[in-house]
N, CA, C and O atoms as a printed pandas DataFrame, in Angstrom:
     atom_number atom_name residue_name chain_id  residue_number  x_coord  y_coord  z_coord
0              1         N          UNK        A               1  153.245   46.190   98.161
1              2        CA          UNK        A               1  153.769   46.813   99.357
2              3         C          UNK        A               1  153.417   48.295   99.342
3              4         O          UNK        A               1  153.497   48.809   98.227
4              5         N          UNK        A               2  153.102   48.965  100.185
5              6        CA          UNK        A               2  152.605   50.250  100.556
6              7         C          UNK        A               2  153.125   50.679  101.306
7              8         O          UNK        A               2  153.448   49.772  102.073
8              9         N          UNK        A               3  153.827   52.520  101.994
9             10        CA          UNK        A               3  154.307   53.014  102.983
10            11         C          UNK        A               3  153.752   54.128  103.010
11            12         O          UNK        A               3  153.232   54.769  102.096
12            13         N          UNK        A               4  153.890   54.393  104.269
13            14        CA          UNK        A               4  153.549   55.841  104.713
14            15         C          UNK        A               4  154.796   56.835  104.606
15            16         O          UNK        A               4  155.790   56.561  105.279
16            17         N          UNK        A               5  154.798   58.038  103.752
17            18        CA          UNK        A               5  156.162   58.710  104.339
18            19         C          UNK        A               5  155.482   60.258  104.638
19            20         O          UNK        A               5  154.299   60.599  104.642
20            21         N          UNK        A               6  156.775   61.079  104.895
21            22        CA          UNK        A               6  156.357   62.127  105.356
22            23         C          UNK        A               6  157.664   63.286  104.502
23            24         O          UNK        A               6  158.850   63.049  104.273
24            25         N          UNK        A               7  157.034   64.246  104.269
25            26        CA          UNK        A               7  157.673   64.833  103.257
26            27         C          UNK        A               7  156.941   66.247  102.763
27            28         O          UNK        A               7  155.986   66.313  101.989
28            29         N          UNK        A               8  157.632   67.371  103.411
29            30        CA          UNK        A               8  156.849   68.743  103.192
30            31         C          UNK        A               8  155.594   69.355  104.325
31            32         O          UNK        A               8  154.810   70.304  104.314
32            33         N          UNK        A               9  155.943   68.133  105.349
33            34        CA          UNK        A               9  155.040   68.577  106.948
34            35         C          UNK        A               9  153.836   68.055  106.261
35            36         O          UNK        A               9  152.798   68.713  106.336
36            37         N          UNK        A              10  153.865   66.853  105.547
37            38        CA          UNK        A              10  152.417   65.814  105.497
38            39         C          UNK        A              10  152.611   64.413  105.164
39            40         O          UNK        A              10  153.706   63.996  104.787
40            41         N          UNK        A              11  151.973   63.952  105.242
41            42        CA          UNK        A              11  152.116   62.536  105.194
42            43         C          UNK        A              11  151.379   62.004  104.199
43            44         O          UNK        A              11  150.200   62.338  104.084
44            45         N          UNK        A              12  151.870   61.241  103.469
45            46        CA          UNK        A              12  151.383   60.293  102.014
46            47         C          UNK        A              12  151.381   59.096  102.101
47            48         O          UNK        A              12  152.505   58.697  102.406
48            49         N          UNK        A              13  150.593   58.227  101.972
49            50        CA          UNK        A              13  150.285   56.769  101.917
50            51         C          UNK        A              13  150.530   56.621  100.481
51            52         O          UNK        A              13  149.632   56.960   99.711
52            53         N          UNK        A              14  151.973   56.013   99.879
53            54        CA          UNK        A              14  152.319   55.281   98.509
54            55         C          UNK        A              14  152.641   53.870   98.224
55            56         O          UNK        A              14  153.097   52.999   98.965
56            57         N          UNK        A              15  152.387   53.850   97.299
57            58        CA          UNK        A              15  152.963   51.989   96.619
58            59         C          UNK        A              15  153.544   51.985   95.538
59            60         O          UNK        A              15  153.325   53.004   94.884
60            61         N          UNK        A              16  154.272   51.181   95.021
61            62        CA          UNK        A              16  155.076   50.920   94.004
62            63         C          UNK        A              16  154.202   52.021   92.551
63            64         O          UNK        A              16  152.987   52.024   92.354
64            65         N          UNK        A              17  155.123   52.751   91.830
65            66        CA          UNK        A              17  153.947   52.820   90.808
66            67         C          UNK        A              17  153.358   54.536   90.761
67            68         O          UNK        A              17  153.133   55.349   89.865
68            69         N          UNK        A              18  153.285   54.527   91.989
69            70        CA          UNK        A              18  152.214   55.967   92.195
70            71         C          UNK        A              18  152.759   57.054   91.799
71            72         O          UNK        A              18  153.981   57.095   91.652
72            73         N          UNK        A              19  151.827   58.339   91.505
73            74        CA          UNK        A              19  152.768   59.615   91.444
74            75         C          UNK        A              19  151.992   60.771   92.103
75            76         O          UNK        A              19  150.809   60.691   91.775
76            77         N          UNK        A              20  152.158   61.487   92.658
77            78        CA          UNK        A              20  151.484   61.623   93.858
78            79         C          UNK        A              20  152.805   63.594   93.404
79            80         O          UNK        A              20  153.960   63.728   93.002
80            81         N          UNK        A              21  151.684   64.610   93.796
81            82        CA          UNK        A              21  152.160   65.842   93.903
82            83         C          UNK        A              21  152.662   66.113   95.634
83            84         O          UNK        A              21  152.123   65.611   96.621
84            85         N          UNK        A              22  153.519   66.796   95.618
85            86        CA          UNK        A              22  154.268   67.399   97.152
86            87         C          UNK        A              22  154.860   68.464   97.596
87            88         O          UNK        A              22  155.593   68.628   96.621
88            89         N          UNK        A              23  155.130   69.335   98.305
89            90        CA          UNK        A              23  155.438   70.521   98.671
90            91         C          UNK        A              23  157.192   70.634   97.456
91            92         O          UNK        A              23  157.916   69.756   96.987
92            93         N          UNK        A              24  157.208   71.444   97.417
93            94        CA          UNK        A              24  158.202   71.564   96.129
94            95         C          UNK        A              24  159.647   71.082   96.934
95            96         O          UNK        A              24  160.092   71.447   98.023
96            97         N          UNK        A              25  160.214   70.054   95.878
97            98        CA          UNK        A              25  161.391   69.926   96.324
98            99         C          UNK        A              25  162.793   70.252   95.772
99           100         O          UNK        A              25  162.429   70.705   94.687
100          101         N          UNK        A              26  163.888   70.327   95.751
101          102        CA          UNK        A              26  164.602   70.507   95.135
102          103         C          UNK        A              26  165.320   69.378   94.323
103          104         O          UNK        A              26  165.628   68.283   94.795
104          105         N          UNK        A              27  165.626   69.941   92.581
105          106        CA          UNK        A              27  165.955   68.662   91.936
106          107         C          UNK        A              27  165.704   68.865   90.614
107          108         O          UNK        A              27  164.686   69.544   90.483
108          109         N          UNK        A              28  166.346   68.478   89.293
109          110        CA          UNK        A              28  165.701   68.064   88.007
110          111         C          UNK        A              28  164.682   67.372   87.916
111          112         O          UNK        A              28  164.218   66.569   88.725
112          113         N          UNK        A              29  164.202   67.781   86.592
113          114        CA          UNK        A              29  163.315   66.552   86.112
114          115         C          UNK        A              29  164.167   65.185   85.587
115          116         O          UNK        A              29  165.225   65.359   84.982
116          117         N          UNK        A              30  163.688   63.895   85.832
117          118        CA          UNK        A              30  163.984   63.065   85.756
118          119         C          UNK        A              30  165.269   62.504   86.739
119          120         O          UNK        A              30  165.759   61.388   86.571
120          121         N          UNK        A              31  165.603   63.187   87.495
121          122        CA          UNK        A              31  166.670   62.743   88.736
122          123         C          UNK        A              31  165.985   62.017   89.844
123          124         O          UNK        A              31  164.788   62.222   90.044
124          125         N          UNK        A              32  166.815   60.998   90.739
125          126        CA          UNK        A              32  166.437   60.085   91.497
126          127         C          UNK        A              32  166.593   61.212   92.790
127          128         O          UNK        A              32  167.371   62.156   92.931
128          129         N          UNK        A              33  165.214   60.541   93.890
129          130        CA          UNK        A              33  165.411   61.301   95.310
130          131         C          UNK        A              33  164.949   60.247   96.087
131          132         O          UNK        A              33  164.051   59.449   95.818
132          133         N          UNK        A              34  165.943   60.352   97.491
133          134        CA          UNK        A              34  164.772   59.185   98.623
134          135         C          UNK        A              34  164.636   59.595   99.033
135          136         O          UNK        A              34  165.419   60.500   99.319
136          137         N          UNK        A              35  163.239   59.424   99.691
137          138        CA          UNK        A              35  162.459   59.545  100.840
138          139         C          UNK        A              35  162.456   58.887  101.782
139          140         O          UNK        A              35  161.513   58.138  102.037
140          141         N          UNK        A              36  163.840   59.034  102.771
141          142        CA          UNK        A              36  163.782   58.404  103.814
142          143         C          UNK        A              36  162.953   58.409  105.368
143          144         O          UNK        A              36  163.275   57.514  106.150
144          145         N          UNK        A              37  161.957   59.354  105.779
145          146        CA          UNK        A              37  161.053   60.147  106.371
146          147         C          UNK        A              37  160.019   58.860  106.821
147          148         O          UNK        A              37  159.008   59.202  107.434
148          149         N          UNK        A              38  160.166   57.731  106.617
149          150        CA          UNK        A              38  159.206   56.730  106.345
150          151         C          UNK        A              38  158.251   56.262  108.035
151          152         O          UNK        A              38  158.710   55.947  109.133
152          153         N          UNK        A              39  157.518   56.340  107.790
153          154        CA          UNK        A              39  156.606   56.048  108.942
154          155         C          UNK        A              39  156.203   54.744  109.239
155          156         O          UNK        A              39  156.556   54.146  110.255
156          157         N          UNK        A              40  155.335   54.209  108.215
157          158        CA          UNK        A              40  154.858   53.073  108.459
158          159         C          UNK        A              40  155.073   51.875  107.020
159          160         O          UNK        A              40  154.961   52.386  105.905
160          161         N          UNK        A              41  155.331   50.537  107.078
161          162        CA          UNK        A              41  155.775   49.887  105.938
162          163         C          UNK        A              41  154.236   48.986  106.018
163          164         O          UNK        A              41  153.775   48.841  107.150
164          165         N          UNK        A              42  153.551   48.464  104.991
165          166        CA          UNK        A              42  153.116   47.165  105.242
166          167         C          UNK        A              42  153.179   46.434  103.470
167          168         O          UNK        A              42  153.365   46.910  102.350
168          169         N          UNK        A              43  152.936   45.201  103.970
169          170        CA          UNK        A              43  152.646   44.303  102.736
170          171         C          UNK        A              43  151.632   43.073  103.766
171          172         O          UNK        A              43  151.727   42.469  104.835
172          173         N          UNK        A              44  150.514   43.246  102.423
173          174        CA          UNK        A              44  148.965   41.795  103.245
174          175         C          UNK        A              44  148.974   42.692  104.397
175          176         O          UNK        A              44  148.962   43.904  104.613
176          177         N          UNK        A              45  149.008   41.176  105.292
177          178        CA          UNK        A              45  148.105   41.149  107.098
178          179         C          UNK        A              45  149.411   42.005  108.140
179          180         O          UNK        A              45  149.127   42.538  109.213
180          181         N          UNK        A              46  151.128   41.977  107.426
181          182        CA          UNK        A              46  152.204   42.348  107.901
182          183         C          UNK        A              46  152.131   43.811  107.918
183          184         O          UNK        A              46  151.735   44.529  107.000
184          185         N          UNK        A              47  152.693   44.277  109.429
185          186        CA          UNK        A              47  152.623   45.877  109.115
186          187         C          UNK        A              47  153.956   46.399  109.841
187          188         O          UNK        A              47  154.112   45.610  110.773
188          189         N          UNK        A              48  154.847   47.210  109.865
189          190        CA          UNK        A              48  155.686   47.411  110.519
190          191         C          UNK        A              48  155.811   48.857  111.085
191          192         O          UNK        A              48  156.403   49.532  110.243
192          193         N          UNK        A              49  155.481   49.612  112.200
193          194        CA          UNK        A              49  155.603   50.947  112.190
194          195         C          UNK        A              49  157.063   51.231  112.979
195          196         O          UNK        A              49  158.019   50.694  113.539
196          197         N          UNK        A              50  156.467   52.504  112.570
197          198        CA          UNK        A              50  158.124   53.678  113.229
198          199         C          UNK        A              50  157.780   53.840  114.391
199          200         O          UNK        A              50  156.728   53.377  114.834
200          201         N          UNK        A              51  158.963   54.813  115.364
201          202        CA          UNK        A              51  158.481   54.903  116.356
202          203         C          UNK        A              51  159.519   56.018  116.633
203          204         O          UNK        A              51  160.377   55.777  117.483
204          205         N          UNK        A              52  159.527   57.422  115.890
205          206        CA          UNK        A              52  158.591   57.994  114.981
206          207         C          UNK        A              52  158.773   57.523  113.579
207          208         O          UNK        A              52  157.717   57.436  112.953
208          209         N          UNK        A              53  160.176   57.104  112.748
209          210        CA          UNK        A              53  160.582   56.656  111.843
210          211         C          UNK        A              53  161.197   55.188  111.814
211          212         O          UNK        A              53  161.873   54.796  112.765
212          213         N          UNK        A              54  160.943   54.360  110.671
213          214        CA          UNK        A              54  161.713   53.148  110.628
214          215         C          UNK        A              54  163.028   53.113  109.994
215          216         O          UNK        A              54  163.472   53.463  108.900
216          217         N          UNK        A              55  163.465   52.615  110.966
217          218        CA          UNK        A              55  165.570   52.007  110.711
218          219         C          UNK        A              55  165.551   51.560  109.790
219          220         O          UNK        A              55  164.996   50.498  109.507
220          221         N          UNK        A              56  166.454   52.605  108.747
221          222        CA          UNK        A              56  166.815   51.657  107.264
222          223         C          UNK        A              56  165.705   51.709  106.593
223          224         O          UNK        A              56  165.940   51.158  105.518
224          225         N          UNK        A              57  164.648   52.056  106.624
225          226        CA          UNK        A              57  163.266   52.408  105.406
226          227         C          UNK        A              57  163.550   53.207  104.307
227          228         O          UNK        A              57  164.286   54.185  104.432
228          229         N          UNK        A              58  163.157   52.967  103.473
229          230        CA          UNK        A              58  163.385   54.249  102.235
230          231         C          UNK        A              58  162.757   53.866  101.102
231          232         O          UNK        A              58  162.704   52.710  100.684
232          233         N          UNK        A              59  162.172   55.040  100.486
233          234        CA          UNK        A              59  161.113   54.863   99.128
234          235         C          UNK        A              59  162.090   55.727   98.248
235          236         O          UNK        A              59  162.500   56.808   98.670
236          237         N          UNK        A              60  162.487   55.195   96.919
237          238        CA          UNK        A              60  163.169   55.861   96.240
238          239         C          UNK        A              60  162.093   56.894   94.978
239          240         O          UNK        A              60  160.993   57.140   95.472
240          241         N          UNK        A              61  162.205   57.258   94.072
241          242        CA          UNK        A              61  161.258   57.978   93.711
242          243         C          UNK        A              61  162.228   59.352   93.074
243          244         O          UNK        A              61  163.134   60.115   93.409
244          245         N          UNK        A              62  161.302   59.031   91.910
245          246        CA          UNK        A              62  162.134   59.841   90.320
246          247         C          UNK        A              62  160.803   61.200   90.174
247          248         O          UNK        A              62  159.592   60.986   90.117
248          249         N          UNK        A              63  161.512   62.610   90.141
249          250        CA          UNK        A              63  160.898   63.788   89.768
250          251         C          UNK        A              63  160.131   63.677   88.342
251          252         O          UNK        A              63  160.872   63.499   87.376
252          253         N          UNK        A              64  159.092   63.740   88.154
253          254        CA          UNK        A              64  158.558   63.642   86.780
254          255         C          UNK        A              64  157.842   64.964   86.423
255          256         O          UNK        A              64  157.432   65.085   85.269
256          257         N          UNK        A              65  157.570   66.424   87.715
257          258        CA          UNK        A              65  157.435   67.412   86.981
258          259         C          UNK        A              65  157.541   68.724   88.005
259          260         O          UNK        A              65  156.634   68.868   88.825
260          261         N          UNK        A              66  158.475   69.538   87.973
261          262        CA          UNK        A              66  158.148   70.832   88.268
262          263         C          UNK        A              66  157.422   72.182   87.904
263          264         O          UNK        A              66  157.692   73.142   87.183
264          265         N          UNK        A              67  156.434   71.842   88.683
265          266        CA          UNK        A              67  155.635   73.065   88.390
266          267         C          UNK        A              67  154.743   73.712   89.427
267          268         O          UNK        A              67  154.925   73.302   90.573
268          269         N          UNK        A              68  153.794   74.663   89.253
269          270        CA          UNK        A              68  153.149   75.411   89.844
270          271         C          UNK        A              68  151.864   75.219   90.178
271          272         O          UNK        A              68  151.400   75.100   89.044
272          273         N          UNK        A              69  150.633   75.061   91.150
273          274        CA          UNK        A              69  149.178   75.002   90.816
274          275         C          UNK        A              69  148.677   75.878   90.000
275          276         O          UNK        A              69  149.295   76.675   89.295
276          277         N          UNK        A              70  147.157   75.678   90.131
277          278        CA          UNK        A              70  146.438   76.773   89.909
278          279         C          UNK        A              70  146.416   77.958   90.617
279          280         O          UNK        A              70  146.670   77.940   91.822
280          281         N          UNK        A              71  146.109   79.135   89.958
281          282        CA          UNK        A              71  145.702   80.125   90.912
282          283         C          UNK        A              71  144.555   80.157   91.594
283          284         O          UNK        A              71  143.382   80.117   91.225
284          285         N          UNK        A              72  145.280   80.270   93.091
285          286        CA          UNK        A              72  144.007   80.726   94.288
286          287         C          UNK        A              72  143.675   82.354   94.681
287          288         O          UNK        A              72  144.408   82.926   95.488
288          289         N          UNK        A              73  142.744   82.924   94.176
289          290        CA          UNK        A              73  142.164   84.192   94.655
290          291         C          UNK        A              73  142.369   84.311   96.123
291          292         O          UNK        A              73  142.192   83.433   96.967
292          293         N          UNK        A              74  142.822   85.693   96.317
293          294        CA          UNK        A              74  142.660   85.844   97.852
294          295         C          UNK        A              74  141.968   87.217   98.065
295          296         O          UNK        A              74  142.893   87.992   98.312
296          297         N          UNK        A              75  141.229   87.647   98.080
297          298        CA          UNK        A              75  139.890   88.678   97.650
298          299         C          UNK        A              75  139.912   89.401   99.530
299          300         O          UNK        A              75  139.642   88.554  100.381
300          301         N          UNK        A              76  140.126   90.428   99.902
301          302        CA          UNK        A              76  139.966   91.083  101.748
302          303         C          UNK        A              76  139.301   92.411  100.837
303          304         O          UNK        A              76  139.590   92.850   99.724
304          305         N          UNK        A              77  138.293   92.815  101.840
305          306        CA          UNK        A              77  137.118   93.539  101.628
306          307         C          UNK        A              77  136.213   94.345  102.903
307          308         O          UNK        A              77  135.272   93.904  103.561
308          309         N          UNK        A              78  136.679   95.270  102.946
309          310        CA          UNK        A              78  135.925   95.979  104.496
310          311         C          UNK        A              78  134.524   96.653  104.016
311          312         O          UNK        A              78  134.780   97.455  103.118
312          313         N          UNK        A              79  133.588   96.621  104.208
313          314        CA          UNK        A              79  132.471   97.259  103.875
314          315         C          UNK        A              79  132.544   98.565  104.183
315          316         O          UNK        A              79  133.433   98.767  105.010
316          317         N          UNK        A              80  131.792   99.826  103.751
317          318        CA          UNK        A              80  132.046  101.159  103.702
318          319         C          UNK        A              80  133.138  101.540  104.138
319          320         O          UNK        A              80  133.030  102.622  104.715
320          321         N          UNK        A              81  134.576  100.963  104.117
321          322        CA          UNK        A              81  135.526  101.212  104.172
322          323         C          UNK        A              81  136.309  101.874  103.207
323          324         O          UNK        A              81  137.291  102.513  103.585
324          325         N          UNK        A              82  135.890  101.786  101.519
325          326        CA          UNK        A              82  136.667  101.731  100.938
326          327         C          UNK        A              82  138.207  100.534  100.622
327          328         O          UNK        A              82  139.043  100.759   99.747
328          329         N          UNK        A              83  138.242   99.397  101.508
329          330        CA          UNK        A              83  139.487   98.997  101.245
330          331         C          UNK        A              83  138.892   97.687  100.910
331          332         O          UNK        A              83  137.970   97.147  101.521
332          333         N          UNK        A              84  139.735   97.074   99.513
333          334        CA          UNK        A              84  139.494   96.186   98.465
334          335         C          UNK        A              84  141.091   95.453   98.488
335          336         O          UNK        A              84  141.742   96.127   97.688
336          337         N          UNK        A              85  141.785   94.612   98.933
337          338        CA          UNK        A              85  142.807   94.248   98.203
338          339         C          UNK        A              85  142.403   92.814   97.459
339          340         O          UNK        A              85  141.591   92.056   97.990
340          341         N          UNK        A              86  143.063   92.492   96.131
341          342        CA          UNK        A              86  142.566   91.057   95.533
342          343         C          UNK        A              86  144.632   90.648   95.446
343          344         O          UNK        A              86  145.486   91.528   95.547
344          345         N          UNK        A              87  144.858   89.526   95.296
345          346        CA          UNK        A              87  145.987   89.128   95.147
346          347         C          UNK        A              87  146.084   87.603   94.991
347          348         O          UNK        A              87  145.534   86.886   95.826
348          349         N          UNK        A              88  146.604   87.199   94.196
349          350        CA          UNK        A              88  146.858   85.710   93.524
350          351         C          UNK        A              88  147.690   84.830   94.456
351          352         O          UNK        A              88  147.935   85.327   95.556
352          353         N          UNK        A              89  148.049   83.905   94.265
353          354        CA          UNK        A              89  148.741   83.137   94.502
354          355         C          UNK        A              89  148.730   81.882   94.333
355          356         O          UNK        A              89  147.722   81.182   94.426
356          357         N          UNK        A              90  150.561   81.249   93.906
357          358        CA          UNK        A              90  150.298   79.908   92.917
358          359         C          UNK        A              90  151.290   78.975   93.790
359          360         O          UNK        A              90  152.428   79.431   93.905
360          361         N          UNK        A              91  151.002   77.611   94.485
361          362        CA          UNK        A              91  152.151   77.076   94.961
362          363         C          UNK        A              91  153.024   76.404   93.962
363          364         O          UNK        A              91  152.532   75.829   92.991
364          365         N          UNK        A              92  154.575   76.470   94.217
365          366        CA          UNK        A              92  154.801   75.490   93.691
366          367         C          UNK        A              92  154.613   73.875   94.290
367          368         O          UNK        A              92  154.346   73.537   95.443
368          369         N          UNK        A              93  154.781   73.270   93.445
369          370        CA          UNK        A              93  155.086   71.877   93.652
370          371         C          UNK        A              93  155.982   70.562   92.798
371          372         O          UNK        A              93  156.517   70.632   91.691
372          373         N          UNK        A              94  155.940   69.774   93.434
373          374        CA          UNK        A              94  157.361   68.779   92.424
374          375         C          UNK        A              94  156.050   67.274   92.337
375          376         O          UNK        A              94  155.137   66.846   93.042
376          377         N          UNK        A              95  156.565   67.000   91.300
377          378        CA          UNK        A              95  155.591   65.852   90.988
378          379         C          UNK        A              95  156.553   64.324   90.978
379          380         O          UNK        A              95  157.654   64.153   90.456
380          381         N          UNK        A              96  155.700   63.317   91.752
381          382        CA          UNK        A              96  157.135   62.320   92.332
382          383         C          UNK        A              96  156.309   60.792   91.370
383          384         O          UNK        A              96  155.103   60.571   91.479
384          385         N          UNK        A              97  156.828   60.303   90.884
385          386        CA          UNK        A              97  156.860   58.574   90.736
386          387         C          UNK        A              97  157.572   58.262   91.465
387          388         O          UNK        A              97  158.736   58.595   91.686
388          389         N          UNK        A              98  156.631   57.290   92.101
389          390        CA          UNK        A              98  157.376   56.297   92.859
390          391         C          UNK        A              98  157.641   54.835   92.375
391          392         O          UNK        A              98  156.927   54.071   91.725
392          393         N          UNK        A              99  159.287   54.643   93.062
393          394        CA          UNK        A              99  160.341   53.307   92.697
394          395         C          UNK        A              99  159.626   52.308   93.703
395          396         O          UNK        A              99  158.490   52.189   94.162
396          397         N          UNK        A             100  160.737   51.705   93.815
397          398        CA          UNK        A             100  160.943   50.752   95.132
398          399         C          UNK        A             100  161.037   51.502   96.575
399          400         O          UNK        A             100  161.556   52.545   96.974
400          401         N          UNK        A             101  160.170   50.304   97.239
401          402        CA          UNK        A             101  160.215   50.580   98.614
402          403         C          UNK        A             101  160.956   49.543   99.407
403          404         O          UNK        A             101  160.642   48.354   99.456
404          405         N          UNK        A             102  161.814   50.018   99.929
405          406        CA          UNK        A             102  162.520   49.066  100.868
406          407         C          UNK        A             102  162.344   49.454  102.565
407          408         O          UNK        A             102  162.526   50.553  103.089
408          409         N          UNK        A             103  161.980   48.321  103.137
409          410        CA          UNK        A             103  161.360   48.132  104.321
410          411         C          UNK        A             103  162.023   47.687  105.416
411          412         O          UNK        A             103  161.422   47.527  106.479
């Protein structure tokens, strides 16, 4: 079984099993969260969508890591201007296993 959910203003296609990174959420490591946000359910040739969300859907799904990306350079540069700024930046993010999906 596979669902679509939505979570952090994007949408993720998951299945039983997966672990999949997401806009940072709030929570321990190792604590349970649902994702009730659910869009679309299917299992095989069966598909069930939302309309925008499905009644009673929910993917449950255990935190397995808080942390940060890599750093992205952000480099602005005016030619014979003199002006140079460079500045980093790291998102966070929460790292999810996913449980059961109930449909």
């Amino acid at each position: 079984m596979y669902a679509v959910v939505e979570t952090g203003g994007k949408q993720y296609k998951v299945k039983s099993g997966d672990t999949l990174r997401v806009e940072k959420l709030e929570g321990d490591i190792g604590s349970e969260i649902t994702l009730d946000k659910v869009l679309l359910a299917g299992e095989g040739d069966s598909v069930k969508a939302g309309a925008p969300y499905l009644d009673g859907a929910s993917v449950s799904a255990k935190i397995v890591e808080q942390h940060r990306t890599r750093k992205v350079i952000v480099f602005k540069y005016k030619r014979r201007k003199g002006y140079r700024v460079k500045r980093g930046h790291r998102q966070h993010y929460t790292a999810l296993r996913i449980g059961e999906i109930k449909a």
